[in-house]
VEXTI-114719 format. One line per field, with one value per residue (C-alpha): residue number from 1; chain; x, y, z. Coordinates in steps of 0.05 Angstrom, whole numbers, always signed. Example, Ala and Ser with C-alpha at 12.3 -4.5 7.8 and 13.67 -1.06 7.14 Angstrom:
2
num: c(1 | 2)
chaine: c(A | A)
u: c(+246 | +273)
v: c(-90 | -21)
w: c(+156 | +143)
// end
This chain:
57
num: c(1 | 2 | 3 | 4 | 5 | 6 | 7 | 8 | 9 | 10 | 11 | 12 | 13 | 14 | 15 | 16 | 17 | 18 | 19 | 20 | 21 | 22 | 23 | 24 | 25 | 26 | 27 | 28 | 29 | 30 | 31 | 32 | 33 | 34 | 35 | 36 | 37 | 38 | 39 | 40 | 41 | 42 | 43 | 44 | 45 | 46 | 47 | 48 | 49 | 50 | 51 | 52 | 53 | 54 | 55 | 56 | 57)
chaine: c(A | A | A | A | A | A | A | A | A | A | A | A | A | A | A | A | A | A | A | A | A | A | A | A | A | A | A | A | A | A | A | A | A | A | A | A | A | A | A | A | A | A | A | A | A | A | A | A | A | A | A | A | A | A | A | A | A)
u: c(+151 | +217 | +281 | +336 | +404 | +481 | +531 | +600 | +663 | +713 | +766 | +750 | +729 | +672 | +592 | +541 | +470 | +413 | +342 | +309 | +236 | +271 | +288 | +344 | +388 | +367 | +394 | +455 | +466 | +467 | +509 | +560 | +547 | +543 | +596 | +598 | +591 | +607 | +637 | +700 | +707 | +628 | +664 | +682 | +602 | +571 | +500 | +507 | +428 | +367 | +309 | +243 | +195 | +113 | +91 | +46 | -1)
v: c(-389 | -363 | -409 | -388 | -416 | -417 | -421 | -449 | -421 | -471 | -437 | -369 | -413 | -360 | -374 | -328 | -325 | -305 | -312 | -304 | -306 | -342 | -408 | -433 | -453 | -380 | -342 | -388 | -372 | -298 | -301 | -341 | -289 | -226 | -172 | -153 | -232 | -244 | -315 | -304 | -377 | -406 | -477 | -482 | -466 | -516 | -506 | -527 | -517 | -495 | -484 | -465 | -437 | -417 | -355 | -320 | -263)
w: c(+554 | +576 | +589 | +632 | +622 | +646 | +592 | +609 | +569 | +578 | +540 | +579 | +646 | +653 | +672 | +638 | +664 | +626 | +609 | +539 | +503 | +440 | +424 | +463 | +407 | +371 | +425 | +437 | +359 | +372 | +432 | +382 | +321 | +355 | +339 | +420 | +434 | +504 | +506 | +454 | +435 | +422 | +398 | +477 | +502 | +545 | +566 | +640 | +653 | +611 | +654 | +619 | +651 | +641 | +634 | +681 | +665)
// end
């Protein structure tokens, strides 16, 4: 299964799209833990839409 997902920053007021293989709240860890982390303050993240979807082969 994959989940796709828009992240809100409020204290950057930035939207960041993405898509992962992983557990939702694994990946929203990493973007929160990373040393390149792309959303500078994680305590202001809102998940505004988590979307998973099947896999197809």
């Amino acid at each position: 299964m994959w989940t796709f997902y828009i992240l809100y920053s409020a204290g950057l007021d930035k939207y960041y799209i993405g898509c992962t293989g992983d557990e939702m709240l694994q990946r929203l860890h990493r973007h929160n833990t990373t040393v390149k982390r792309l959303i500078k303050k994680p305590e202001n993240i809102l998940i505004k839409i988590a979307k998973i979807l099947p896999l197809y082969s």
